[in-house]
N, C-alpha and C positions, 0 to 999 in steps of 0.2 A: 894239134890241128885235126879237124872232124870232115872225111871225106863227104861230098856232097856235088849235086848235078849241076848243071847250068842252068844259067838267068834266074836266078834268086838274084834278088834285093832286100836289102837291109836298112832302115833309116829310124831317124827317133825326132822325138819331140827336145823338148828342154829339163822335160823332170828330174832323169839321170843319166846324162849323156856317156857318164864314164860307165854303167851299168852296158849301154848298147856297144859303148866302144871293145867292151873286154868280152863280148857275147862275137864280133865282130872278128878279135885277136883271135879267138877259138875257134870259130868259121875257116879263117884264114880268109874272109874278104873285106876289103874295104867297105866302111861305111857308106851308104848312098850321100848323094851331094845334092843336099837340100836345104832349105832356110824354113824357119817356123819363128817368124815375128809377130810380135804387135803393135799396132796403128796408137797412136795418144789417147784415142779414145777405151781404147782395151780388147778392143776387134782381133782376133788371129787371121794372121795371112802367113800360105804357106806356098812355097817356089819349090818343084823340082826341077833339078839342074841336067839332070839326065834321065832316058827313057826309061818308061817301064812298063812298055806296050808288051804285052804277053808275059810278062814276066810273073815267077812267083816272088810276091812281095809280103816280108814282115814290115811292121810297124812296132816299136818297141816303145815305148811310154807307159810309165805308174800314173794313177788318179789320187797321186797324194797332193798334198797342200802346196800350190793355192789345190784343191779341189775340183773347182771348174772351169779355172781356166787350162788345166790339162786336160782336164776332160775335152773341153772343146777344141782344140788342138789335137788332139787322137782323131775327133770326129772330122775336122777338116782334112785332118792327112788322109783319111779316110776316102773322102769326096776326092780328095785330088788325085790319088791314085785310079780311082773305077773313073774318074774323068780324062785320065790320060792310057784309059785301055789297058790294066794289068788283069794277068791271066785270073789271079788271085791274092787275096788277101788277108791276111792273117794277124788281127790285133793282137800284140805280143804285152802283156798286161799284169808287168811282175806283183803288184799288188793294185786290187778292183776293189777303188771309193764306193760308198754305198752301199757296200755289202748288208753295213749292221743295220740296213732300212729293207729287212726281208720279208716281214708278215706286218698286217694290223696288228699293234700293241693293243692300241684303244681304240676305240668309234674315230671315225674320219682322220685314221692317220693315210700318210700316199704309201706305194711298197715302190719305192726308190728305186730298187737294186732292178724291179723288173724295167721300171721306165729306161734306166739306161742300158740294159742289153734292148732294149727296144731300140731303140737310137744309135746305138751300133750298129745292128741289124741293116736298119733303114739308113744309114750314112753307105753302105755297101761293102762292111764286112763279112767273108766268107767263113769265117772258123776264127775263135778266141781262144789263146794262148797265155793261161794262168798259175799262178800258185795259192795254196792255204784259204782259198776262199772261205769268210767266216760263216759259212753254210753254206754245205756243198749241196743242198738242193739249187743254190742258185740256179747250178746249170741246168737246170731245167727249164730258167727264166728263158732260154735262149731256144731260134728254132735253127739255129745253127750248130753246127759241132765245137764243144766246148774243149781241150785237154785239158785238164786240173792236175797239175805237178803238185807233189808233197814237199814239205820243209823239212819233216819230219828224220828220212836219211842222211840229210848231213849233219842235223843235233844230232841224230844215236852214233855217228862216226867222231864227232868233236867229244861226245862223254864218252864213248870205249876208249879213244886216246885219252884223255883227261884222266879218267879213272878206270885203269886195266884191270880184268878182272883178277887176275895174278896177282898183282900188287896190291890191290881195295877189295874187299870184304862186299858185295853187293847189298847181302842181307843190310847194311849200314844205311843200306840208302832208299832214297824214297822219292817218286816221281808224284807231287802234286798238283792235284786240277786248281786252279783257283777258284771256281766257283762249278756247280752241278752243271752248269749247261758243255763245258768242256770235258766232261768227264770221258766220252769215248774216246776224244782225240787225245787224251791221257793216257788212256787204258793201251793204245795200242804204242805209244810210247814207251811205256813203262816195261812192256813184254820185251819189244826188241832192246833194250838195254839191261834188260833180267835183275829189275831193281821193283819192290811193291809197290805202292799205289795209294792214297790219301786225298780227301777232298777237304779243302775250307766252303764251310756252308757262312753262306750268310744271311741275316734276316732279321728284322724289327721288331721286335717284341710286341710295341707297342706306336700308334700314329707317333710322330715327332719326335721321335727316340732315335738313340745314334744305334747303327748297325750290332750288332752282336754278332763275333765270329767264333763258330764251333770247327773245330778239327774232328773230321771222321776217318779214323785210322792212327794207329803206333805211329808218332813221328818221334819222342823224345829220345835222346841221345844221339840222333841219327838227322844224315847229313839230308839236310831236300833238294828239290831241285823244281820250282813251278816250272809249267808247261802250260805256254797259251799259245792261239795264232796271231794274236796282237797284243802290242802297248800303247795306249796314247795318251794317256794324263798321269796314267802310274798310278795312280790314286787306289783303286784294288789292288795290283800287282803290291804294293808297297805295305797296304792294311795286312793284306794275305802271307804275306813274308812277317810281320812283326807277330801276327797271330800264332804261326807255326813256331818261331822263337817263343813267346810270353805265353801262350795257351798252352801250346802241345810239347814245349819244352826241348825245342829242336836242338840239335847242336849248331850249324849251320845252312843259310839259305841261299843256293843258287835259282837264274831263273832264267829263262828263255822265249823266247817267239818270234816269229816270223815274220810279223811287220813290224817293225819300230814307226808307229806313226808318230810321237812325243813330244804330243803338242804342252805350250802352258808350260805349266810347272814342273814337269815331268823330268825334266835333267835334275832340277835342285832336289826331290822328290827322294829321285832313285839313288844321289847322291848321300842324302841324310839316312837313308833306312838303311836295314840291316843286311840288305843284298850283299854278297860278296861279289858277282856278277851278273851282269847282263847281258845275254848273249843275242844279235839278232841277225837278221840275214839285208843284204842290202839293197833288197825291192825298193826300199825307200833310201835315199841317202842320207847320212847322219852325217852335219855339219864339220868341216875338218878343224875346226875352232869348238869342235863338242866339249863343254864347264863338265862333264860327266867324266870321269875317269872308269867308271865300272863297267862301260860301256863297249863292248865289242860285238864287230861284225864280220858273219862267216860268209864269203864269196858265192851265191850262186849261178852267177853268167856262168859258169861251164854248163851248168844242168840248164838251162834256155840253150843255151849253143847243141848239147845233141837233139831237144827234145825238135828244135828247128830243124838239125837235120833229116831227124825221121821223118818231119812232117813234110818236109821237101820231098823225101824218097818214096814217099806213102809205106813205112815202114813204120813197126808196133813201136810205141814207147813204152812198154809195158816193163822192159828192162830197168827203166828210171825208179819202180820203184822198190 
């Protein structure tokens, strides 16, 4: 239980209700008493059942799928709360849809990810409360104060358990990016679990040609481990893992990241390849009838549950990371 002041309020959408509830367990407060429905037509209507005039209030809800309909559901709790006078507000947002719509790709594409901190903003959020944002410039989308948790300490805790350095040979092993744009969020990985470092490139040779994957780095004989902040179709994570076996001659491939978004194919996917596991954390909820067996998720409602405390206390979370 995490000591904390009064009149905080807690409450959640429908995305991962047992995410807020175990955020909730750790608080040591009861869940606010609210409803977040929808009309037949697909309208959200949301009721709060008790005050939260002055109060500091989180809002706990992921922007995963459906998409927008939690999205819009965040942004009404939103309204309802600065409509029934709370002190403050604070969207609690274990994993932020639209991240991967951060810059123009091409001529007339939208940059998503700012529209919607725009729309938080303007719903009447006072500060956003995150994880592994897939570009952490986002926060700059925002003219609010953003916190951005990492995922990153509880994978390096799950692999120092997994593989003690006493017992495993580190040298053995090898932390890869799956693709160049991850490579920082790699690099700082692969330090804190004192294991080297490996990138699968991928690229076309040629128009209408199938991807060609090179391995840059020693991977053969030795054990891997990808590192991304997201999954959602598997479809790299799963090329990236065969490449490192049949290319680079791995011995074995484990893999990791921080959302499991897994849409599609993505369970029969990660089931067929070579993964030995998947490890994800549970911003997103993964089905309790998940066809995936490779499939596991590491808890992080306790790291939401201090980072709220602090943010209650107006105290550093800097410790989190």
């Amino acid at each position: 239980m995490i000591a904390y002041g009064e009149n905080i309020k807690v409450f959640c959408g429908n995305s991962n209700p047992a995410f807020a509830q175990t955020v909730c367990k750790e608080l040591g407060l009861a869940l606010g008493n609210g409803e977040v429905k929808t009309f037949a037509d697909g309208e959200v209507a949301v009721s709060l059942y008790e005050t939260v005039r002055g109060a500091d209030v989180f809002l706990i809800q992921s922007t995963c799928k459906p998409v927008n309909n939690n999205l819009m559901e965040l942004l009404v709790m939103i309204d309802a709360c600065r409509r029934a006078s709370a002190g403050r507000i604070t969207a609690v947002i274990p994993y932020f849809g639209y991240a991967r719509q951060d810059r123009k790709a091409k001529s007339r594409d939208p940059i998503s990810a700012k529209l919607v901190a725009n729309m938080l903003t303007a719903a009447g959020a006072d500060r956003v409360l995150t994880m592994d944002l897939h570009a952490s410039q986002i926060q700059g989308f925002f003219d609010i104060p953003v916190d951005h948790l990492l995922g990153n300490p509880t994978f390096v805790q799950y692999y120092l358990d997994k593989f003690p350095e006493g017992k495993y040979n580190h040298d053995d092993f090898v932390v890869v990016s799956p693709d160049v744009g991850s490579v920082a969020r790699a690099r700082t990985f692969a330090t804190k679990v004192h294991m080297g470092l490996a990138i699968v490139d991928k690229r076309r040779q040629k128009a209408n040609q199938c991807e060609v994957m090179n391995v840059i780095g020693d991977v053969k004989g030795k054990t891997c481990i990808l590192f991304d902040d997201m999954v959602d179709t598997a479809g790299s994570l799963c090329n990236a893992a065969n490449a490192l076996v049949e290319v680079g001659g791995a011995k074995e491939v484990y893999a990791c990241a921080t959302h499991g978004v897994l849409s599609g194919p993505a369970f029969e996917r990660i089931e067929a390849s070579v993964l030995k596991e998947l490890v994800v954390h549970n911003t997103i909820p993964v089905p309790e009838d998940c066809p995936c067996k490779k499939i596991k998720q590491l808890d992080v409602a306790p790291v939401f549950a201090r980072a709220i405390a602090h943010i209650h206390g107006g105290t550093s979370i800097a410790d989190l990371f």
